[in-house]
Rosetta silent file (secondary structure, phi, psi, omega in degrees, C-alpha in Angstrom):
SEQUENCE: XXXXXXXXXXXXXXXXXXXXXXXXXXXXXXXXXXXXXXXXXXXXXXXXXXXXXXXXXXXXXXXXXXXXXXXXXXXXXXXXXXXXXXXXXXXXXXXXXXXXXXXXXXXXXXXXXXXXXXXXXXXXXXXXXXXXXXXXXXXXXXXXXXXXXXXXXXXXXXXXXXXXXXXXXXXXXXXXXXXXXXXXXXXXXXXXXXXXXXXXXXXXXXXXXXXXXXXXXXXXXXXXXXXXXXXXXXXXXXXXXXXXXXXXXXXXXXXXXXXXXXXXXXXXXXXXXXXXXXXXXXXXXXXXXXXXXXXXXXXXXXXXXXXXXXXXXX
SCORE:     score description
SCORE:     0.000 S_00000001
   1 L     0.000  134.742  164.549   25.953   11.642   -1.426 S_00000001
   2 E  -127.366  123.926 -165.313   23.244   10.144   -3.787 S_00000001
   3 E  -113.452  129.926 -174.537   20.051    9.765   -2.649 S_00000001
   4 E   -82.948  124.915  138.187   17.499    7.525   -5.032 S_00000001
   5 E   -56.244  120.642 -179.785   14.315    8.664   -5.770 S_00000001
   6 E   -96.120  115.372  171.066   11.392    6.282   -6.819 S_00000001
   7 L   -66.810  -32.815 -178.653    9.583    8.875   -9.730 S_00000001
   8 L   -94.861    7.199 -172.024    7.019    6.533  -10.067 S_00000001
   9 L  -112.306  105.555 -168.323    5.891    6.249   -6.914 S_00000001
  10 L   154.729  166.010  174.910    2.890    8.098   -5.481 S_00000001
  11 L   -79.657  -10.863 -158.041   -0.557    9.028   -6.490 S_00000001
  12 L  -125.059    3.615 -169.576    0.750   11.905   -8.002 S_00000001
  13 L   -84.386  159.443  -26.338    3.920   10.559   -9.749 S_00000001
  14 L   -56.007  -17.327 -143.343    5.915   11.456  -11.764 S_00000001
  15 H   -66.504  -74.714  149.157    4.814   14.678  -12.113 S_00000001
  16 H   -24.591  -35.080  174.410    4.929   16.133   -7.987 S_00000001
  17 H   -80.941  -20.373 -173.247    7.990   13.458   -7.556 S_00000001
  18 H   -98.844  -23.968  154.543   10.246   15.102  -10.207 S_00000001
  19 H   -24.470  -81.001  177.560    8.739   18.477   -8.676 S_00000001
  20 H   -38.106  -75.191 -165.464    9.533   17.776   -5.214 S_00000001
  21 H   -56.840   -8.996  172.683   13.221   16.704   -6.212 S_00000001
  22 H   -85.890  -30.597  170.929   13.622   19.690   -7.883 S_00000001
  23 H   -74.955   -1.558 -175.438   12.641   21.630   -5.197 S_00000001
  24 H   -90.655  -56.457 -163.625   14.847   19.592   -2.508 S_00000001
  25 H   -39.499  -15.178 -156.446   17.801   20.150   -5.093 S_00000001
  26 L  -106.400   -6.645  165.711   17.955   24.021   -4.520 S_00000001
  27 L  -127.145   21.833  143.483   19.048   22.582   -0.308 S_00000001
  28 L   -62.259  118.723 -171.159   21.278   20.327   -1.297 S_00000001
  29 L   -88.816  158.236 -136.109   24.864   20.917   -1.196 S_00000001
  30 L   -63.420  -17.867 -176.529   26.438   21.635   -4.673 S_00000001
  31 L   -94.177   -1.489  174.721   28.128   17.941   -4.263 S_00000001
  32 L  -123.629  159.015 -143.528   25.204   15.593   -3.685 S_00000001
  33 E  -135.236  130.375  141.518   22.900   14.191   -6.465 S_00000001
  34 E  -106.677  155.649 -151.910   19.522   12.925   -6.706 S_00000001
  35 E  -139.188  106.031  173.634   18.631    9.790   -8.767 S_00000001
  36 E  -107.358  125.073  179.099   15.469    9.413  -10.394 S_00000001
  37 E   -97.883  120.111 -139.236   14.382    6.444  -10.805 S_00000001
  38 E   168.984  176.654  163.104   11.708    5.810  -13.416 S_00000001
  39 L   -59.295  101.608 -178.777   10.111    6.080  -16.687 S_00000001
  40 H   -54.897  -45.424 -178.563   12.634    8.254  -18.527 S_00000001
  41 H   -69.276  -41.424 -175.072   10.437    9.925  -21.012 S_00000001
  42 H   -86.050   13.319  175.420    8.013   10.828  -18.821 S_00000001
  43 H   -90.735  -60.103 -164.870   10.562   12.127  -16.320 S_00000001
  44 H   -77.541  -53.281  148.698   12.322   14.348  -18.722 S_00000001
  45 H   -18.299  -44.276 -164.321    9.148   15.180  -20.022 S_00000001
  46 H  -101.956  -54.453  166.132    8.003   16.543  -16.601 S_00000001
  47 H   -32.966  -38.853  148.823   11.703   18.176  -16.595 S_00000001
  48 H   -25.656  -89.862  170.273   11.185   19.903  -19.436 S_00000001
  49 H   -41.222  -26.953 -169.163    7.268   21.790  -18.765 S_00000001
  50 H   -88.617  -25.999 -165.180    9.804   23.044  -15.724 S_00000001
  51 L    72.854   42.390  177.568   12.424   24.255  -17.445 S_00000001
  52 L   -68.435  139.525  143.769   14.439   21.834  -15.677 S_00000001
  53 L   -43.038   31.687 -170.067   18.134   20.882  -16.578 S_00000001
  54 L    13.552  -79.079  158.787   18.160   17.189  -16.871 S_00000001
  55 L    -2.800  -45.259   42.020   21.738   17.176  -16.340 S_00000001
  56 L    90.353  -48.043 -167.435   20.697   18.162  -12.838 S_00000001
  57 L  -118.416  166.796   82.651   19.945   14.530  -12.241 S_00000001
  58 L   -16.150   80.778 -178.359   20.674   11.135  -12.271 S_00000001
  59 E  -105.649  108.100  175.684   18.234    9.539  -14.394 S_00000001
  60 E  -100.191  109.412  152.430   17.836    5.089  -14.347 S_00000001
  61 E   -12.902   90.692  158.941   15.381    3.936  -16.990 S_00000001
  62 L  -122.931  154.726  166.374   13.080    1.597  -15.648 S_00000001
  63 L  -137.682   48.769  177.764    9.822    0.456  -17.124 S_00000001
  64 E  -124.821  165.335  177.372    7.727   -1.199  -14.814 S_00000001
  65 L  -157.789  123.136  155.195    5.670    0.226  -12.128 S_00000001
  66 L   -97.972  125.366 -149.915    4.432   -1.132   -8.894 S_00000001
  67 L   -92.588  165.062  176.316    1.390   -0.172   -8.542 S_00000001
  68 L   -46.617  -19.410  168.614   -0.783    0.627   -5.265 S_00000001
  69 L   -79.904  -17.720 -171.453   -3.080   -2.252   -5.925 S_00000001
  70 L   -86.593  140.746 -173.092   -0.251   -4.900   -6.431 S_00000001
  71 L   -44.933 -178.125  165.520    0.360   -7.530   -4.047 S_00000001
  72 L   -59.236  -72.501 -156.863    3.916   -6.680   -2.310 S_00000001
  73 H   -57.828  -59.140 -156.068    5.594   -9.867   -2.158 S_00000001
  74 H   -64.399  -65.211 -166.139    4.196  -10.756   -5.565 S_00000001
  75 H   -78.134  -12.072  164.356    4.689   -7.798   -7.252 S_00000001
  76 H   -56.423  -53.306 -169.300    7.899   -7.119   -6.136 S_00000001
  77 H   -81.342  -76.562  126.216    9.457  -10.472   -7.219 S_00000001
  78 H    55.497  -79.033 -175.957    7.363  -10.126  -10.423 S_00000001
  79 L  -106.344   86.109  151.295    8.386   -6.562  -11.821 S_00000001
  80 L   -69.372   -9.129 -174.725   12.352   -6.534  -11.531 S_00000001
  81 L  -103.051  -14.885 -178.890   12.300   -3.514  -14.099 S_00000001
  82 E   -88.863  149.968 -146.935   10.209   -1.670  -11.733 S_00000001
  83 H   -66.482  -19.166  163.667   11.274    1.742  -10.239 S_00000001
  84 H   -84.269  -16.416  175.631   11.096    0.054   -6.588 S_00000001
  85 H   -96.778  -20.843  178.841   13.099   -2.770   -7.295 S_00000001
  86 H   -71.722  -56.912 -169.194   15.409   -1.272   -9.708 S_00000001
  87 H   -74.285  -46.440 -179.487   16.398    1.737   -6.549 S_00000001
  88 H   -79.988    1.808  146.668   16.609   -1.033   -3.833 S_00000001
  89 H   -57.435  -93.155  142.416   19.009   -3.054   -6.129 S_00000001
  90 H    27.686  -87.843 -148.251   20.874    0.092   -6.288 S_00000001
  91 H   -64.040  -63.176 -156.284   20.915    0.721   -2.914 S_00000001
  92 H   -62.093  -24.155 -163.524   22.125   -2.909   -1.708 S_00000001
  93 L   -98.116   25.608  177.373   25.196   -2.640   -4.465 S_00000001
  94 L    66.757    8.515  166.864   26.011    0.729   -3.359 S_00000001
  95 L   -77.215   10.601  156.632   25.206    3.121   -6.184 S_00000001
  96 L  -151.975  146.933 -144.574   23.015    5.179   -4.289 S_00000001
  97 L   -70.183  -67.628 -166.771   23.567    6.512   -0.614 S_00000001
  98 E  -117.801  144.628  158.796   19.551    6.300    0.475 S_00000001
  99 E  -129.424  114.805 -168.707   16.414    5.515   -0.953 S_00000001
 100 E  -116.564  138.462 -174.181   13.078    7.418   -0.539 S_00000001
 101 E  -139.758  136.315  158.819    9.582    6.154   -1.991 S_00000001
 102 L  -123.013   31.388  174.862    5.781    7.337   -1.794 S_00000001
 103 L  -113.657 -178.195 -179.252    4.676    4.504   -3.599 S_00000001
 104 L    -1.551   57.050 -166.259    3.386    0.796   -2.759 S_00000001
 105 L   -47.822  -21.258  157.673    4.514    0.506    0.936 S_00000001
 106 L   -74.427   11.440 -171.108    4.494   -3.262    1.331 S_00000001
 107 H  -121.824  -26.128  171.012    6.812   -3.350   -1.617 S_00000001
 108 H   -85.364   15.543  177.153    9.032   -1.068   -0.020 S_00000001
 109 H  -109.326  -42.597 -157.326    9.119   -3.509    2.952 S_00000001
 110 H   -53.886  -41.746  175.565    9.120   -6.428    1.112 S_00000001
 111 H   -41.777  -83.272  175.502   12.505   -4.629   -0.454 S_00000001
 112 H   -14.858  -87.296 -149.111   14.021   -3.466    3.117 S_00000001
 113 H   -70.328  -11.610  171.519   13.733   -6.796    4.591 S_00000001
 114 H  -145.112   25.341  170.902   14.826   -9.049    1.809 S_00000001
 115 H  -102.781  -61.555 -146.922   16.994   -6.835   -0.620 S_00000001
 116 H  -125.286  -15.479 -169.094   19.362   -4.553    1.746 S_00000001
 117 H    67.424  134.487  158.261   18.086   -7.195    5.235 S_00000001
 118 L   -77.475  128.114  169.334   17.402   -6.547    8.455 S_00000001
 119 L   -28.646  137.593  172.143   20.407   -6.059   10.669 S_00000001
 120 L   -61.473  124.488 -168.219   21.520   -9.037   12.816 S_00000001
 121 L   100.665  -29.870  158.762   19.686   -9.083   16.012 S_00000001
 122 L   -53.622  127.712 -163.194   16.839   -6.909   14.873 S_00000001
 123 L  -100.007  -46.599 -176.007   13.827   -8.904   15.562 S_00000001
 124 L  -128.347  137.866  131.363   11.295   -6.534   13.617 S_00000001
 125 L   -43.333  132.818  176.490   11.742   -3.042   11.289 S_00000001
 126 E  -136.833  163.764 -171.078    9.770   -0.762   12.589 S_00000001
 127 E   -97.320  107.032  178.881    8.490    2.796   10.634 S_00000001
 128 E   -61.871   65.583  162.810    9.639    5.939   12.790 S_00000001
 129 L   -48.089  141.436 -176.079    7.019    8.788   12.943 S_00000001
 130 E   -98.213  119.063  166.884    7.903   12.280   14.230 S_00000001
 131 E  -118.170  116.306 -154.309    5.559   13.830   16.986 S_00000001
 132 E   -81.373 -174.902  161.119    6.338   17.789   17.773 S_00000001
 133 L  -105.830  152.777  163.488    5.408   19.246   21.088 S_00000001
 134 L   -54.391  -42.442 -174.564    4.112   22.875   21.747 S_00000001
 135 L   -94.166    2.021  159.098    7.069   24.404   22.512 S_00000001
 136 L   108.313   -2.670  165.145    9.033   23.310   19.349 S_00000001
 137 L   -83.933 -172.269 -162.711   10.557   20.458   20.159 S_00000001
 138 E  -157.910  138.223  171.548    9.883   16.983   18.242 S_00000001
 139 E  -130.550 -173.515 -162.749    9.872   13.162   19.481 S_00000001
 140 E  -129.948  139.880  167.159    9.749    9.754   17.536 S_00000001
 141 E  -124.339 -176.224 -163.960    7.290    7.269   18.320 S_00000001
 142 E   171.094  121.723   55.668    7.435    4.002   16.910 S_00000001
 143 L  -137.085  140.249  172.088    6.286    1.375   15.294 S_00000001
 144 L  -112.531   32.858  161.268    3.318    3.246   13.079 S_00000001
 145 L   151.934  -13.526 -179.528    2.573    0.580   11.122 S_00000001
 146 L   -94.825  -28.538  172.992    4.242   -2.077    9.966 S_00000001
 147 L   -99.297  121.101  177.838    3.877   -4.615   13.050 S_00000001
 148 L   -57.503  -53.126 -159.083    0.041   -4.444   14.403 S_00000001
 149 L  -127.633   75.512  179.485    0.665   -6.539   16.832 S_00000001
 150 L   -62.915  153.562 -133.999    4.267   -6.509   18.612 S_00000001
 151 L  -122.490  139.789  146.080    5.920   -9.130   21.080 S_00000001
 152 H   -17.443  -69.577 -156.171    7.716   -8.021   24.535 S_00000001
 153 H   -77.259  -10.066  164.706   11.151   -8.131   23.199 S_00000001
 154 H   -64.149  -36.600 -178.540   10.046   -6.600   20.451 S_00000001
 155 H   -78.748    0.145  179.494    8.474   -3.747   21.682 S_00000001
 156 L   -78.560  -23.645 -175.385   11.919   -3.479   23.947 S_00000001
 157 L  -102.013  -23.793  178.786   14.008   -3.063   20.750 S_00000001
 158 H   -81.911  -19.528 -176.287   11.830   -0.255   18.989 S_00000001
 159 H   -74.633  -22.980  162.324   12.792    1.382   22.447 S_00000001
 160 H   -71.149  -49.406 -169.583   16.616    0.729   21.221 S_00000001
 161 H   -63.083  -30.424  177.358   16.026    1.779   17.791 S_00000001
 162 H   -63.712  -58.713 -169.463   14.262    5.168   18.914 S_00000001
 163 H   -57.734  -36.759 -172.945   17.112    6.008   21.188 S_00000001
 164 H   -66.710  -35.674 -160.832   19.572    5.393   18.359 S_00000001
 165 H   -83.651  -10.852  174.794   17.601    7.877   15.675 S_00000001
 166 H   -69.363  -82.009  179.558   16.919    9.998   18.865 S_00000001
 167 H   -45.212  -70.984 -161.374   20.764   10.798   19.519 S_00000001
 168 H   -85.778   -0.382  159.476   21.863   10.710   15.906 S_00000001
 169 H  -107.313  -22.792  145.756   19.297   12.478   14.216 S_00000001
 170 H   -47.718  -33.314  143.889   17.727   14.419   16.538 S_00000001
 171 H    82.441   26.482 -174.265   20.787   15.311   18.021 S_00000001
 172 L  -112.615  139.029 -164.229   19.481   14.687   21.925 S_00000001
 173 L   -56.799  -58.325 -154.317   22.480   13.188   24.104 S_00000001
 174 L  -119.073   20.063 -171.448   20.445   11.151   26.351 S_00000001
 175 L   -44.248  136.051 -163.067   17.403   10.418   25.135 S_00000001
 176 E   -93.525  132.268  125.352   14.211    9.482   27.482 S_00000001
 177 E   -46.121  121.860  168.596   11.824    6.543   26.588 S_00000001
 178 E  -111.150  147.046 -176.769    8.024    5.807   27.311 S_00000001
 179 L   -85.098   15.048 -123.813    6.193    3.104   27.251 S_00000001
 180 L   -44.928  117.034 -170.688    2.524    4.541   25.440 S_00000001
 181 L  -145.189  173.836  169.854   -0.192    3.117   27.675 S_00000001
 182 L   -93.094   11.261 -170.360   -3.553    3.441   29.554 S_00000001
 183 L  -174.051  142.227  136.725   -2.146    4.211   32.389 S_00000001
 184 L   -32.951  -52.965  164.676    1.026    5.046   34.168 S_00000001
 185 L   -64.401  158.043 -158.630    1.051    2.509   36.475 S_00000001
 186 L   -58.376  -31.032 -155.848    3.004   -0.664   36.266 S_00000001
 187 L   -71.504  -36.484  174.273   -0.189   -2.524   36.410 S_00000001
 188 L   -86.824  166.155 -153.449   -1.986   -1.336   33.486 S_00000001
 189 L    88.299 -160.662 -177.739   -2.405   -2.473   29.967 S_00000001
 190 L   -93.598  177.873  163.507   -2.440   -6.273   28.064 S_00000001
 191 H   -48.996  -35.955 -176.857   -0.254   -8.470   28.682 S_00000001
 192 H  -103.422   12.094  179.010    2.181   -7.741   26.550 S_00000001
 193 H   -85.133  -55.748 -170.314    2.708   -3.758   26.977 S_00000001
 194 H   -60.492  -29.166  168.849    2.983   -5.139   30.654 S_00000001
 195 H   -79.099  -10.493 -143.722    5.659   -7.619   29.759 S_00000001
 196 H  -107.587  -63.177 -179.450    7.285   -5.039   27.567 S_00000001
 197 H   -46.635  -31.950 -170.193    7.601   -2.535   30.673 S_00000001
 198 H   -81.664  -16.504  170.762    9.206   -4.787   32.631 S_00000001
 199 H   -77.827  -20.636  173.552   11.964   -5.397   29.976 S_00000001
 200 H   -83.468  -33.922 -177.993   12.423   -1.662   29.412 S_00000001
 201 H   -71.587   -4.927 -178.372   12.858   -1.168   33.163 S_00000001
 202 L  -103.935  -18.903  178.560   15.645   -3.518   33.224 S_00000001
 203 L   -69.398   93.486 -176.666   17.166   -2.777   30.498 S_00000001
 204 L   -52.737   -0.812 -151.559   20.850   -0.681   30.110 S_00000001
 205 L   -92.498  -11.285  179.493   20.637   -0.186   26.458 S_00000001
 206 L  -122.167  163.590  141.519   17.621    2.779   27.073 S_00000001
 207 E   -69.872   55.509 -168.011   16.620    5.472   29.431 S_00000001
 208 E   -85.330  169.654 -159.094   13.200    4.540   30.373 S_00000001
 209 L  -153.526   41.472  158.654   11.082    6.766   32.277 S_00000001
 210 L    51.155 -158.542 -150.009    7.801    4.100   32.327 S_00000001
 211 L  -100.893  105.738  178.666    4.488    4.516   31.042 S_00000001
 212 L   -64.862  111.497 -167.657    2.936    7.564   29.176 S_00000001
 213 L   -87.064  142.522  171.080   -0.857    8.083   28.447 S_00000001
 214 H    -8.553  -74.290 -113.794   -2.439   10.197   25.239 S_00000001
 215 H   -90.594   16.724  147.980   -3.120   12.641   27.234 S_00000001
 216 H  -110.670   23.454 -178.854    1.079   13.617   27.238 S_00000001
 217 L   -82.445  148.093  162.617    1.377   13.074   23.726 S_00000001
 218 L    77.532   -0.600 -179.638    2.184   16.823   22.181 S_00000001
 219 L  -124.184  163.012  157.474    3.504   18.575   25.796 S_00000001
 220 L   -24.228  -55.476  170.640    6.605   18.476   27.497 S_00000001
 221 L   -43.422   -2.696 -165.016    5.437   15.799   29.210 S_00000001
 222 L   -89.321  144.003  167.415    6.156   13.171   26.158 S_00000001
 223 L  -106.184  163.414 -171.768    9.580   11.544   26.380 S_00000001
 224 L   -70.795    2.379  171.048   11.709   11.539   23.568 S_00000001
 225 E  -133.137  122.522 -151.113   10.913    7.903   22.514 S_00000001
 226 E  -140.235  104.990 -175.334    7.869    6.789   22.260 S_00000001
 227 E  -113.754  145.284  157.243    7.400    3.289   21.870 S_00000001
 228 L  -157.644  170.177  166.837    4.197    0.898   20.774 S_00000001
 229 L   -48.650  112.206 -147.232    2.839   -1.383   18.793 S_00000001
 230 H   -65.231    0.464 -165.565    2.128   -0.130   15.019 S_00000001
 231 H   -77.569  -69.933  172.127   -1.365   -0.683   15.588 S_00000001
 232 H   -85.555  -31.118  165.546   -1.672    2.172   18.173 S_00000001
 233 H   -62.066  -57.868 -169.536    1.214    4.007   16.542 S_00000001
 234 H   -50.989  -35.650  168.223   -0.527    4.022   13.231 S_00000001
 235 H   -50.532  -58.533  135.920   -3.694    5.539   15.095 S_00000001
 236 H    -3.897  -56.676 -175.522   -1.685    8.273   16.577 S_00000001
 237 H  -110.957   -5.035  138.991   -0.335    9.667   13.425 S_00000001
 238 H   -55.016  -46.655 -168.460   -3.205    9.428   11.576 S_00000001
 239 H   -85.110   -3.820  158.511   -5.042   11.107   14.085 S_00000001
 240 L   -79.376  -39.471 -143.601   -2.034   14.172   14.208 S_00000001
 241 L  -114.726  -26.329  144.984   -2.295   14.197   10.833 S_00000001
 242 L   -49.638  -49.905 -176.677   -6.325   15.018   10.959 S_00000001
 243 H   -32.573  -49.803 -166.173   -5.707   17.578   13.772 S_00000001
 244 H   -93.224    6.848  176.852   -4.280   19.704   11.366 S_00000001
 245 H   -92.851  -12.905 -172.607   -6.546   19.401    8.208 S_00000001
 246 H   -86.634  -74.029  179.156   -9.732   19.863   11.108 S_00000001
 247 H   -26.314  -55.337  162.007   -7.565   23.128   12.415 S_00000001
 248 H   -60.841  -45.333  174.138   -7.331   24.296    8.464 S_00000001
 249 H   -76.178  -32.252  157.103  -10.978   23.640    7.844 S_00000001
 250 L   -84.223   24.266  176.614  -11.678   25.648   10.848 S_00000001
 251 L    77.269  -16.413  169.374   -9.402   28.978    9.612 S_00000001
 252 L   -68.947  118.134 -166.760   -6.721   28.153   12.529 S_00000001
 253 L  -120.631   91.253  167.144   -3.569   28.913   11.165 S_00000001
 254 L  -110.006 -175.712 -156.231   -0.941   28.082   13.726 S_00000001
 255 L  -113.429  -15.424  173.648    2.437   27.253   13.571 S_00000001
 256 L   -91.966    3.815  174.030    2.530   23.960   15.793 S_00000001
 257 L   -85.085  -20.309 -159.575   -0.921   22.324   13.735 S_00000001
 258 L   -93.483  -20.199  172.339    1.131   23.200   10.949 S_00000001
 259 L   -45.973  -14.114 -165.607    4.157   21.223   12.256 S_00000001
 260 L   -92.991  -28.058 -176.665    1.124   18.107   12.535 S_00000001
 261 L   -50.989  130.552  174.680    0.888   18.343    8.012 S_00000001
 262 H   -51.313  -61.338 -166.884    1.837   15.424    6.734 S_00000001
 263 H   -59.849  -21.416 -171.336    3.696   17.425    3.681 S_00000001
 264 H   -93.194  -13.512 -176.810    5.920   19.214    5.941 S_00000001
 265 H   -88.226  -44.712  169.116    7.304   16.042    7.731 S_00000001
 266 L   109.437  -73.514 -162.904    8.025   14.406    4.026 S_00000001
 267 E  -176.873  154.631 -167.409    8.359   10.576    5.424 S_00000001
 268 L  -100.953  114.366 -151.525    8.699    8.264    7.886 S_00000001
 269 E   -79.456  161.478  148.323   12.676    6.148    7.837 S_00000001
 270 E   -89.310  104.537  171.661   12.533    2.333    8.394 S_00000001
 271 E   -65.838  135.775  139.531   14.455    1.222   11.337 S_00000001
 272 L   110.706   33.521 -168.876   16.210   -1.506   11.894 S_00000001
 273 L  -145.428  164.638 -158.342   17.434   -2.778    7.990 S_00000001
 274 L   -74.204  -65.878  151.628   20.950   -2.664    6.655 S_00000001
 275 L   -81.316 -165.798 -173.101   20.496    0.756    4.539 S_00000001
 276 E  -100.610  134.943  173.713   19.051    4.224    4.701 S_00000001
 277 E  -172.500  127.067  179.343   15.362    4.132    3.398 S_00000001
 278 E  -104.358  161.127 -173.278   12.239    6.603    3.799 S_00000001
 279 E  -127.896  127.056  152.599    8.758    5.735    3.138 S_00000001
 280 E   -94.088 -171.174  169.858    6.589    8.378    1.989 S_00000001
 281 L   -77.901  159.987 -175.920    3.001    8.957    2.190 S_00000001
 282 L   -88.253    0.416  169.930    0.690    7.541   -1.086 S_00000001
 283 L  -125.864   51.372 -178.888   -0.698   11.216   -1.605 S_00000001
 284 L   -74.199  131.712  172.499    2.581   13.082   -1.378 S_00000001
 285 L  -102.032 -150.401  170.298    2.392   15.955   -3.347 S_00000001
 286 H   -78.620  -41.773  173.436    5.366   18.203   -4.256 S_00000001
 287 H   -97.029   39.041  173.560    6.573   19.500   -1.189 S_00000001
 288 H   -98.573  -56.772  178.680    5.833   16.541    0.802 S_00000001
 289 H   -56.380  -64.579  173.737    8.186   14.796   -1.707 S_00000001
 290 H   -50.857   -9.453  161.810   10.626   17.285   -1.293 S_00000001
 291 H   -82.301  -20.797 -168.475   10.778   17.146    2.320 S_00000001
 292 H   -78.930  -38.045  177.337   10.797   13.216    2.320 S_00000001
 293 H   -42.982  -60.619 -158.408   14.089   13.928   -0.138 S_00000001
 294 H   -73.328  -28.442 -176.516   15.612   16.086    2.651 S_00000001
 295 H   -76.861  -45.839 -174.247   14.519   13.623    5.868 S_00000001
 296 H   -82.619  -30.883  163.221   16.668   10.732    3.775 S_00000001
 297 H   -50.297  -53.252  176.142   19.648   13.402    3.061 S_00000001
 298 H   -53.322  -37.789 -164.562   19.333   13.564    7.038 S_00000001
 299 H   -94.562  -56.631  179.141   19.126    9.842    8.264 S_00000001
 300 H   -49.426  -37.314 -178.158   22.343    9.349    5.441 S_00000001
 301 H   -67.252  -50.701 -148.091   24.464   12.177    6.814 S_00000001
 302 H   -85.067   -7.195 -170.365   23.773   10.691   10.145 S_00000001
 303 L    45.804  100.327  174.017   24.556    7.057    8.927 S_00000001
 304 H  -103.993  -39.269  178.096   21.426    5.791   11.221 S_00000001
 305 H   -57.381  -30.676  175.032   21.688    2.550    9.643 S_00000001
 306 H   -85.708  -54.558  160.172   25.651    2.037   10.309 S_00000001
 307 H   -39.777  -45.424 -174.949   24.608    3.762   13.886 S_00000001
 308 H   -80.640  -43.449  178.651   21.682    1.106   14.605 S_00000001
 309 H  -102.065   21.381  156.389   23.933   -1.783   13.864 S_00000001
 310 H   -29.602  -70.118  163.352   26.524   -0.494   15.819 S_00000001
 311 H   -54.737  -39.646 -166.849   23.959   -0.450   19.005 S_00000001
 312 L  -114.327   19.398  173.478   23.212   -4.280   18.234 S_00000001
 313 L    53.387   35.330  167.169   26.913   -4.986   17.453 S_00000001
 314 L   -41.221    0.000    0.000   25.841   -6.174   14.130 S_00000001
């Protein structure tokens, strides 16, 4: 397996991205390689101060960078030399298994969707967030950010896409589906959460189990798929992702706030496109990157992308 690294990508890059990967490398089994992609000198550079091997890597030259300020679309087509466009090249011609980035996140969509494609029948991509429970288990909601404002059939298909990354990475047989709502009842919500339910209840391709309110996010009570609009997803895991820096600034050092850290979940995969590809956060530090390394080793082992277009008979 070879999983691509963007080196340049993050507020903290290179230096925390060639970190991270060193620190993923040491859980890695002795046969798969990561590939950093990037500004060579200042990658080997950073390899160096560690008392790194080089050799250790896969290192592709590039010398462009997109940066967090640059349009997507624009900058994307723009900088072909750059370390996101260079790794999603890559990707689509098969020299590397997965690709994980903490840099310029419309440029890693812009990639997804018109590099590597969205799968046939996929209406939207949507960005997969991880939500634990108290008792140690963990469920996916979705979409957290890339569509604001999702369609019925759409929001019917992140409930397909959930189930698939549910079974094969998550490893649950049967996975149960919610609707995320103001209410339980059929009756409540807009229009289109209401149009949405009625497409999930009819629907063979999921296990729905209707509509779930906040106040079962984080218990037992949560089903293992958790579908909305990225709008309200994106709120959610922002607002998970505060719990636990408010929990740290008040001396509470538990073990399910710490399960809420951004750094320990690493990145969030994009559903619903032709390869394996994680999206990190823009302040990843080192072991945030190294966990986002290890989350894309995971979605590749599991082939979720050959698994999702399986489900839509792609």
């Amino acid at each position: 397996m070879k999983i691509g690294l963007d080196a340049m990508g993050g507020d903290y890059a290179p230096d925390a991205v060639v970190a991270g990967a060193f620190d993923a490398l040491g859980q890695l089994p002795s046969g798969d390689r990561i590939v950093l992609i990037g500004d060579n000198g200042r990658i080997r550079e950073k390899l160096t101060s560690m008392d790194a091997d080089p050799s250790l890597f896969d290192i592709v030259p590039t010398t462009q960078v997109i940066e967090m300020s640059d349009h997507p679309a624009k900058a994307f087509s723009q900088k072909r030399d750059s370390s996101i466009a260079v790794g999603f090249g890559m990707l689509k011609s098969g020299l590397i298994d997965g690709f994980a980035s903490a840099g310029n996140t419309g440029a890693m969509m812009v990639g997804a969707s018109y590099t590597v494609n969205v799968i046939p029948g996929v209406f939207r991509p949507a960005l997969a967030a991880l939500i634990p429970n108290v008792n140690g288990k963990s469920s996916i909601i979705l979409d957290v950010g890339i569509n604001p404002d999702s369609k019925p059939d759409v929001l019917l298909q992140y409930g397909m896409l959930g189930t698939v990354y549910a079974k094969h990475v998550l490893g649950i047989q049967n996975p149960s589906v919610g609707l995320l709502n103001i209410g339980v009842e059929e009756a409540k919500g807009s229009a289109a959460v209401k149009a949405a339910h009625e497409l999930l209840n009819e629907s063979n391709d999921v296990f729905f189990r209707g509509n779930i309110e906040g106040h079962h996010l984080f218990t037992d009570e949560m089903t293992d798929v958790i579908v909305c609009d990225g709008f309200v997803g994106n709120v959610v895991l922002k607002m998970a992702e505060k719990f636990y820096v408010v929990a740290r600034s008040k001396g509470i050092c538990d073990s399910f706030f710490d399960r809420l850290n951004f750094e320990v979940v690493g990145g969030t995969p994009v559903l619903g496109i032709n390869e394996n590809v994680v999206v990190g956060h823009g302040i990843s530090n080192r072991t945030a990157i190294m966990n986002m390394v290890l989350q894309t080793r995971d979605v590749v082992h599991a082939d979720l992308a050959g698994k999702i277009r399986e489900a839509f008979g792609a």
